[in-house]
N, C-alpha and C positions, 0 to 999 in steps of 0.2 A: 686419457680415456674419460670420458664422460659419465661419472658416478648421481646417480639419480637415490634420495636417501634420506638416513641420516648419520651413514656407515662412518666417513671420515672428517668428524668433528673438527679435526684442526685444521681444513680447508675451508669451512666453512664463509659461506660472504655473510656480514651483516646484515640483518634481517631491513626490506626496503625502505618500511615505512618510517622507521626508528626515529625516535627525535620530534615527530607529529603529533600532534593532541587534536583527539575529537571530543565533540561534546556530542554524546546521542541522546537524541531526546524524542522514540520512536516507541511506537507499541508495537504487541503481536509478531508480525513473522517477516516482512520485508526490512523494514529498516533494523530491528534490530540483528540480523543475519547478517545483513551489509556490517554492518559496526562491530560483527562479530569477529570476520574475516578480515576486516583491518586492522582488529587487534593482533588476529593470527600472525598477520604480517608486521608485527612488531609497532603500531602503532599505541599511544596509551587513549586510550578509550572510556571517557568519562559516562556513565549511562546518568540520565536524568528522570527520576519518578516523584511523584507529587506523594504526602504523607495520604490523605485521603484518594487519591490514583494511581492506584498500582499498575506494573504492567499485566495485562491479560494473561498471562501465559505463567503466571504463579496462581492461580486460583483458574477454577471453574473449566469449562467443555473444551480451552485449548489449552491445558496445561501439563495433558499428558497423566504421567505417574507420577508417584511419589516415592523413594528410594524405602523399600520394604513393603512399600505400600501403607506404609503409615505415615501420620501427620504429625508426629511429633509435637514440639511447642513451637514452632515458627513454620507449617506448611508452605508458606508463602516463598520460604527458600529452599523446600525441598522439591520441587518439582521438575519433569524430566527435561519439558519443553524450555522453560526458563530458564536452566544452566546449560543447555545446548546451545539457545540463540545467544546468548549472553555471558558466555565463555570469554575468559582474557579479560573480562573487562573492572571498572571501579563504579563505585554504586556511591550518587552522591541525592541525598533527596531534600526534596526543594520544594517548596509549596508558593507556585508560578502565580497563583490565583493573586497574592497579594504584591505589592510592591517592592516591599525588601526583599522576596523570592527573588524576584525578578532583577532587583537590584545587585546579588550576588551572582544570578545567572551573566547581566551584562559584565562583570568584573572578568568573570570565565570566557566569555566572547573575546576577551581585549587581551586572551596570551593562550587562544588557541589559533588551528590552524585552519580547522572547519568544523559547521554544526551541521545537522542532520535532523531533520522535523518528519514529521508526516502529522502536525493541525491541521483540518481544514481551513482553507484561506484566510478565512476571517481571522484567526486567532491571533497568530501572530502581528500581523494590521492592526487589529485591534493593540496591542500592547504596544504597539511601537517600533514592533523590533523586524519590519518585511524588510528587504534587501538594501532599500534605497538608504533607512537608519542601520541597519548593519555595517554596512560600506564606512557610515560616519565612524562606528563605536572602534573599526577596525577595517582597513582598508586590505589587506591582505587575507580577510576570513573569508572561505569559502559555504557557500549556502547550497544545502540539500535538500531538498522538499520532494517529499514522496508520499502523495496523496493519488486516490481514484481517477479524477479526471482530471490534473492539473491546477493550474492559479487563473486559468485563465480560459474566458467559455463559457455557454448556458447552462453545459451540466457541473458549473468547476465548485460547485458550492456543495453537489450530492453527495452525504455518506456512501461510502463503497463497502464493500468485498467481492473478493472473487467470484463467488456466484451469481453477485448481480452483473459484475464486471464480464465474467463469460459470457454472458446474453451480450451486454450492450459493445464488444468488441466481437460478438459472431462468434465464438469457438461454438456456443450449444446450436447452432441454427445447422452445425456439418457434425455434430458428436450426436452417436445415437443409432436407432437402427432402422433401416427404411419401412416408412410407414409408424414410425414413433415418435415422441414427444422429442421436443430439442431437452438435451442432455447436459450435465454438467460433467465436466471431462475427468473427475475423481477429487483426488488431492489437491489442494489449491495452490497450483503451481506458479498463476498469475506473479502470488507472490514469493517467490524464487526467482522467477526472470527481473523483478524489478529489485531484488536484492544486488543480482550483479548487474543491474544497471544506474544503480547506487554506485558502489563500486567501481565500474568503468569511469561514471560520469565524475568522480572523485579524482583517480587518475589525471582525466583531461584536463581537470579544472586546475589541480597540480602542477602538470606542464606548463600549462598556460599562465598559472603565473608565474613559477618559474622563468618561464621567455621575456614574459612584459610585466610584470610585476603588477598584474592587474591580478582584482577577485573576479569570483564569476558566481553567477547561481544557475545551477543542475536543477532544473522542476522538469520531477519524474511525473506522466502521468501514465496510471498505473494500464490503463484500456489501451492506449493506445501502443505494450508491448505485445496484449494481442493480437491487435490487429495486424502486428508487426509478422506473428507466428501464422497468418490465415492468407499471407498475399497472395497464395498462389490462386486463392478463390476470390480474389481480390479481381485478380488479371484476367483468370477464365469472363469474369462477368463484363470487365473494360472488352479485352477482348473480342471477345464470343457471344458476350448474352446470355450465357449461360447460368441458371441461379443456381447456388448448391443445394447438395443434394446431401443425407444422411444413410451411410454405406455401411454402417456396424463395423467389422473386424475387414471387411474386403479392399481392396484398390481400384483407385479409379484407372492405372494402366496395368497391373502385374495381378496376376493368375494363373494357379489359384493363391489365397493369400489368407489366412483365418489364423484363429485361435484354436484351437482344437481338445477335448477332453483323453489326459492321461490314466494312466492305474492309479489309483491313491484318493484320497478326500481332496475336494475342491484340487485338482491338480489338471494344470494345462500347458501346452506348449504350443510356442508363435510360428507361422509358417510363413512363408514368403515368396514365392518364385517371381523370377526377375525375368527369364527369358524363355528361349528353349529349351539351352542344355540346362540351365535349373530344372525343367520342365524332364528331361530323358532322365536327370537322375536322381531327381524324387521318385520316378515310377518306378526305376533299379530299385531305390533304397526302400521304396517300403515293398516290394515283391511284386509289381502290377505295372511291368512293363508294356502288356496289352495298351496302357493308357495312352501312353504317347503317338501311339498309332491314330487311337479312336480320336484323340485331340490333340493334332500338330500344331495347332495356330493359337496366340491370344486369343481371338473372337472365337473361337469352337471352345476354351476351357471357359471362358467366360461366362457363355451359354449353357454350358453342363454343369457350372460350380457348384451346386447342389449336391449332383452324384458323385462328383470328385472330392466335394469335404466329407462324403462318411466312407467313401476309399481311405482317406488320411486318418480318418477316424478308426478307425477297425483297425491302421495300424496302430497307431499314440497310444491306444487306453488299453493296449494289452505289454505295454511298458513304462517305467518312468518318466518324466519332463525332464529331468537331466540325462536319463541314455538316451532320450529321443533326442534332445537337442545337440548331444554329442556326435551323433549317428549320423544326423543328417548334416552336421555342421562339415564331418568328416568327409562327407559327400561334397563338401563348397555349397552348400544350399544355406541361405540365411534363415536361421533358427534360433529361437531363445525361449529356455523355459520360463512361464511366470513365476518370480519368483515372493516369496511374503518377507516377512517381517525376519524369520528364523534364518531362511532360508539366505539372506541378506547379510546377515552377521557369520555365517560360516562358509558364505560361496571364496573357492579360490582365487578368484580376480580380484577379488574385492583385499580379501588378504594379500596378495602378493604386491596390488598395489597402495596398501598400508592407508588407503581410504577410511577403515576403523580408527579412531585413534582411541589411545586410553589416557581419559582427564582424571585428573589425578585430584583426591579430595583430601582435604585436611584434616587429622583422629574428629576432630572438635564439631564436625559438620556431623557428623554420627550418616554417614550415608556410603560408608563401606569406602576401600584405600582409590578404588579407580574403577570407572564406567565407561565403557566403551561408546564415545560416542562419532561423529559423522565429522571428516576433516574439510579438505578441498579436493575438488574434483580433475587439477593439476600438480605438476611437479617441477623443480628446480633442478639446475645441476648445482649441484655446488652449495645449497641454500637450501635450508628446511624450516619451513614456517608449521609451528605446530600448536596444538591445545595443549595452554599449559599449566590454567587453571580453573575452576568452573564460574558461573554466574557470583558475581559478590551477594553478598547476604546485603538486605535491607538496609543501605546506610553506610554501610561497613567503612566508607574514606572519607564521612561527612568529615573530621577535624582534620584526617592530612592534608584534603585538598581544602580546605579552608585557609590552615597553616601554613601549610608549605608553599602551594601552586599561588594560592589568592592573597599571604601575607597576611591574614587577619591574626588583631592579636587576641588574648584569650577572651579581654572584656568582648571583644565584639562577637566571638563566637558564641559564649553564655548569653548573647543577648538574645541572637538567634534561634538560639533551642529554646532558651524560655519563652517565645514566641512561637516556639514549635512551626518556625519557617524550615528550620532541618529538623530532623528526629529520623531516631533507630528502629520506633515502631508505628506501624502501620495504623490509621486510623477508622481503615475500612478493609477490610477481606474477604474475602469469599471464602462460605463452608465447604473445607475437604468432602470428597466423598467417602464412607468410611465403608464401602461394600468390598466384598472379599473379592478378591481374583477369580474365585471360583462359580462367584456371582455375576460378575461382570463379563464373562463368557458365559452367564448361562440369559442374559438378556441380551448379548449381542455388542455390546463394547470391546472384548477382544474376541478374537476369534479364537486362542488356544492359551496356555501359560506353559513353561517346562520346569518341571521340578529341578530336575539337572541339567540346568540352563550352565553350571558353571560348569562341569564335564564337556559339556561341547564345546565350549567358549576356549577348555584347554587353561583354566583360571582358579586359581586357590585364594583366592584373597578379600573375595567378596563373600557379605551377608550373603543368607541361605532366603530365598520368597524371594527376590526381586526380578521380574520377569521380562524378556528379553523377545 
């Protein structure tokens, strides 16, 4: 029987990656999530930060919280986002700008198995070190590069993010509602798709030289995974001629199809009819069986979807998004309540499929025994790749991996800090925010806090204020 888990430990397979050294050397949200999940998967995972450039995601607007919501004396390692993406890993810092950085960095090149960048092109060109001299320093090193628009091209030099990337790959030109501005599609998911296309492209590059004993270099560019996500508006217009259009919450074939207002603050549920019989038994389930009569056809609900979304409506908001979603799920009609942040950490699926994990932190971090945070989105039989401990603190392997990995002996290492090419602390930071929880929902940064966040959580073991 096929046990999906981490119920019997002693069947367990070896974790894939085991035995592989990455060197990450990524900021923000793609590449280091990529390097996150290689660690997961048993990989050791060297992260790379400059003493003066920090990764973004310990300081300032992407770094999330801070465990109590204090800054301690080292903020720079207490943040939420930061030991999320950065979970499993080793923290070696290096100051690339100079020569000797860089000099220890190539030693690390010459007894790993792959690096992972997201510079803009130049940078690495510049030092020396793009594919063609990597190949030389190590012939078996694989090359990652994940930047906005590639290495290669007129826009391949432009600073990116997501939001500009959403424009210049089309996702805002169909996001939005008709007769509105083109839209940025929320969250920046851009980069999550090119995390596990980091990832994938890792895999392949693995095989391949596994096969022929060659390296290979994966340059991700980041736009063109959305373009990858829009084909189908892609082929309407090869096709058909047809330019896109911006539909808000509707479909371009199924009707009717919305978002709908539930009972409750900000509370909604997703509706979807696929065909007919979705069509007779939404009208059953919400008690307006009349409807199906008045509109048998796609092209007749299409036309009415106005007066059919506040049919659905009259019923939704006289119950919750989860009995509604239940109700009609129960029906075979495709439904999902929107869910938020709370709602996310204590929905059943989500637990049953052990998607939470709890990373486990050390007395000494002062940031409570364990924090539930976000695993993978698949499963193994037989093999459980888990979070097993959080982001490294500032430095934290600068002399193991000196030591042990690189062979330096002590003189060379004291050279190196006395030149502060490695150091434990940070030469530039960004100021915590020190506004209270109660502040920061009342300007719109969070939307709620729960005092007895650990009561729901079903958890005794964590600090009291850290909000969930």
């Amino acid at each position: 029987m096929t046990v999906f888990g981490r119920e019997n430990l002693n069947t367990q397979k070896p974790l894939p990656l085991k035995g592989l050294r990455v060197i990450d050397s990524t900021y923000m949200f793609a590449g280091p999530y990529a390097g996150a999940i290689l660690a997961d998967l048993g990989a050791e995972v060297i992260k790379i930060e400059g003493p003066a450039r920090l990764d973004f995601t310990r300081g300032g607007a992407f770094s999330g919280l801070m465990a109590e919501n204090e800054a301690g004396k080292d903020p720079w390692n207490r943040t939420s986002t930061y030991n999320l993406l950065n979970r499993g890993k080793k923290s070696l810092v290096l100051d690339l700008s100079k020569p000797e950085g860089r000099e220890v960095l190539v030693d690390l090149m010459k007894v790993s198995d792959i690096f992972i960048d997201n510079f803009t092109p130049r940078v690495m060109r510049g030092w020396g070190l793009d594919f063609p001299n990597l190949k030389k320093i190590n012939s078996r090193l694989i090359l990652i590069t994940n930047t906005g628009y590639g290495h290669t091209g007129p826009y391949s030099a432009y600073p990116a993010q997501a939001t500009t990337q959403e424009a210049t790959h089309g996702l805002a030109a169909v996001t939005g509602y008709p007769g509105g501005e083109p839209s940025k599609a929320g969250q920046s998911y851009v980069d999550f798709i090119a995390a596990w296309a980091c990832m994938m492209g890792a895999m392949l590059a693995l095989r391949y030289r596994d096969r022929f004993d060659r390296s290979t270099w994966v340059d991700v560019g980041m736009y063109q995974l959305g373009c990858f996500n829009i084909g189908e508006y892609l082929m309407n217009w090869t096709a058909n001629g047809e330019p896109s259009q911006r539909i808000g919450n509707r479909h371009r074939q199924f009707a009717p199809q919305g978002t709908y207002r539930c009972a409750g603050d900000d509370a909604w549920c997703t509706v979807s009819v696929r065909d007919d019989d979705d069509w007779a038994a939404l009208t059953v389930a919400i008690g307006r069986p009349n409807l199906a009569t008045a509109y048998p056809t796609v092209e007749a609900r299409r036309t009415a979807h106005d007066e059919i979304d506040r049919a659905i409506t009259e019923w939704t908001k006289a119950r919750g998004k989860i009995e509604a979603m239940e109700t009609l799920q129960a029906a075979g009609i495709p439904a999902g309540a929107v869910l938020d942040g709370r709602d996310l950490h204590l929905d059943p699926q989500i637990r049953s499929r052990g998607l939470l994990e709890d990373m486990p932190f050390p007395p000494e971090r002062a940031m409570g025994s364990r924090r539930p945070v976000i695993g993978r989105p698949w499963k193994f039989s037989g093999m459980a790749p888990k979070v097993d401990q959080p982001g490294p603190v500032f430095g934290q392997h600068n002399t193991e991996i000196m030591r042990e990995t690189l062979g330096y002996d002590a003189v060379r290492i004291a050279e190196l800090e006395e030149q502060e090419i490695v150091t434990t602390r940070p030469r530039w930071k960004r100021t915590p925010s020190e506004m209270s929880l109660d502040e920061r929902v009342r300007v719109g940064r969070l939307a709620y806090w729960d005092r007895d966040y650990k009561a729901r959580l079903g958890i005794d073991d964590m600090s009291d204020g850290d909000p969930q």
